[in-house]
N, C-alpha and C positions, 0 to 999 in steps of 0.2 A: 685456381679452384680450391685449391685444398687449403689458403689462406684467406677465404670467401668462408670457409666452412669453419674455419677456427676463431674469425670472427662473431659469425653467427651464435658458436655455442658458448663464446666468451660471457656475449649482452646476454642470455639465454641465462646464465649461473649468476649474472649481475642484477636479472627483473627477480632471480628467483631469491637472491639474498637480501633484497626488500622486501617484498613479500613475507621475509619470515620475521626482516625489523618492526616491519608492519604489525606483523601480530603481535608484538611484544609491548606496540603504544610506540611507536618511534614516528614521532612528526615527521623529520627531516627526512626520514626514509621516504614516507608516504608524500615529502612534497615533491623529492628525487622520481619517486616511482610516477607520479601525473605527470612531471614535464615530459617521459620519455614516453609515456604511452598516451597523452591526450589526444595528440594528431587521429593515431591509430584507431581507437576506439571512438571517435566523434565522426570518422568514416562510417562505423560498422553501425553506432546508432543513425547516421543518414542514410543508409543503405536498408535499413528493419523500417524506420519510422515513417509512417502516411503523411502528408501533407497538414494532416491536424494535429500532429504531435510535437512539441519542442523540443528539438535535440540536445538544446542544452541542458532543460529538466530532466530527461533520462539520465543525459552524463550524469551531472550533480548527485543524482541517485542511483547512479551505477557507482560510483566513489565511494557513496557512503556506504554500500554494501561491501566493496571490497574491503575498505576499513573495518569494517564488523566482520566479515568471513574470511579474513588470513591466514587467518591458524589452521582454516581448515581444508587450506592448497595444499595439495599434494605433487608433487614434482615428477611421481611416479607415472602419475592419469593423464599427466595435461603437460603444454610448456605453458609457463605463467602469463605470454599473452593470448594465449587458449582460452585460456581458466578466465583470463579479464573479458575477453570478446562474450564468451556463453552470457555473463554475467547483466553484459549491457544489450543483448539478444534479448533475453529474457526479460529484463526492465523494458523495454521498449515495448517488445508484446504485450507485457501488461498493461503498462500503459494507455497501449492503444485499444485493451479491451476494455477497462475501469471507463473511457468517455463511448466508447460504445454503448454499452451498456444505461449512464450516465445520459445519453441522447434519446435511449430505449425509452426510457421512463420519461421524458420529460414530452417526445410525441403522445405518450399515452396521455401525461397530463393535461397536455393541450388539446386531447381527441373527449375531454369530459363536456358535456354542455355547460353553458352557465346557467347557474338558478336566474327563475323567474322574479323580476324586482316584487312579487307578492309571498315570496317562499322565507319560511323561517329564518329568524337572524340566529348565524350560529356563536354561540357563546363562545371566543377565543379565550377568555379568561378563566373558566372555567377548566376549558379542556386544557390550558398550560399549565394550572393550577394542581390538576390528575396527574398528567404526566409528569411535572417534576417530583411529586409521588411516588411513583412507580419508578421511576429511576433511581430517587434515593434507597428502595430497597433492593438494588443489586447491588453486589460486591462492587468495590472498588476498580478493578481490575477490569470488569464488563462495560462497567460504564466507560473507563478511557478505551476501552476496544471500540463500543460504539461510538465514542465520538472520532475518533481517528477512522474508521468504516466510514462514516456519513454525512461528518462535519468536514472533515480534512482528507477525502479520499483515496485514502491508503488502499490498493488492491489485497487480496487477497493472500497474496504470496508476500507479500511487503508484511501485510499483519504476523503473518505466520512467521517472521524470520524474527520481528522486532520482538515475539512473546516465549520464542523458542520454542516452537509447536509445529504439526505436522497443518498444512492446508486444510484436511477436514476437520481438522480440532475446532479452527479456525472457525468456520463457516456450522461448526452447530453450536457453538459458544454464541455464534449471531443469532441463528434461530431461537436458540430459547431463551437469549436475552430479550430478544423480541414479542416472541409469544409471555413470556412474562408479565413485559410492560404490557401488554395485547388484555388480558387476563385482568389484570389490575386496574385496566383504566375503564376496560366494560363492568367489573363491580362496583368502580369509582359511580360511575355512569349509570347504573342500575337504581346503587343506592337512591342516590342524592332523584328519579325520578321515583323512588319509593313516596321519598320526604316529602315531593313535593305535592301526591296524590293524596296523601292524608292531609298538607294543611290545607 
């Protein structure tokens, strides 16, 4: 027993001295540290993950956080396959909410009627012509938020980790990126049927 235990806490000081290579930028550490816990943790994301989630996408992005969050394992809180399990928990649940969410929106889009073959043709040139307007006058920084939010579906907590920001920062940096471009494209919009009432 007591040589069960002295094994245990050996590997235990052994995940925890990658983990701190890890945060230093050490490859080798970090390739050390997946052979010995991929098994483990591709369990825990099969065990969170719904039938519509890829377990291997989680891993993949439960890796890359751990690579990005090493420095800020603490040894004290957690054993460090603790600290890795929450990690891939937590991706997985996102995950599974970002295509929720994701399917949310796309029933509703399919619950719109279709126009009538006599109903106005809508200018798509026009209206892509606004918008990339309105987008060039955000900051740099809001623009690669929204396309990472909408184009490449980054969850929320994924955004908030890669900008270094708290989750609500997050989510009202979208809002009024949004109401922004919202704003800009209905003046866009207003204008241009001013123009076309006087010609």
């Amino acid at each position: 027993m007591t040589r069960q235990r002295t094994s245990t806490a050996a590997e235990l000081r052994h995940l925890t001295t990658l983990l701190e290579q890890v945060a230093g930028g050490d490859k080798r550490a970090f390739t050390a540290l997946h052979a010995l816990t991929c098994r483990k943790l591709r369990r825990t994301a099969a065990s969170v993950c719904p039938a519509s989630c890829d377990v291997e996408d989680v891993l993949q992005e439960s890796y890359l956080k751990i690579w990005r969050a090493a420095s800020s394992f603490d040894a004290g809180r957690a054993s460090p396959i603790s600290w890795m399990c929450t990690i891939v928990r937590n991706t997985a649940l996102d995950s599974h909410r970002a295509k929720k969410v994701l399917l949310a929106d796309l029933d509703e889009a399919m619950a719109v009627p279709v126009p009538a073959d006599d109903a106005d043709e809508f200018d798509y040139e026009f209206a892509k012509q606004i918008t990339v307007e309105a987008l060039s006058g955000l900051p740099e920084d809001r623009r690669r938020l929204l396309s990472l939010a909408y184009f490449e579906g980054m969850s929320r907590h994924s955004l908030a980790e890669q900008f270094g920001v708290p989750v609500g920062t997050v989510k009202t940096w979208l809002r009024r990126a949004l109401e922004s471009i919202r704003a800009d494209c209905l003046a866009a919009a207003k204008g241009s049927l001013t123009l076309s009432a006087v010609n």
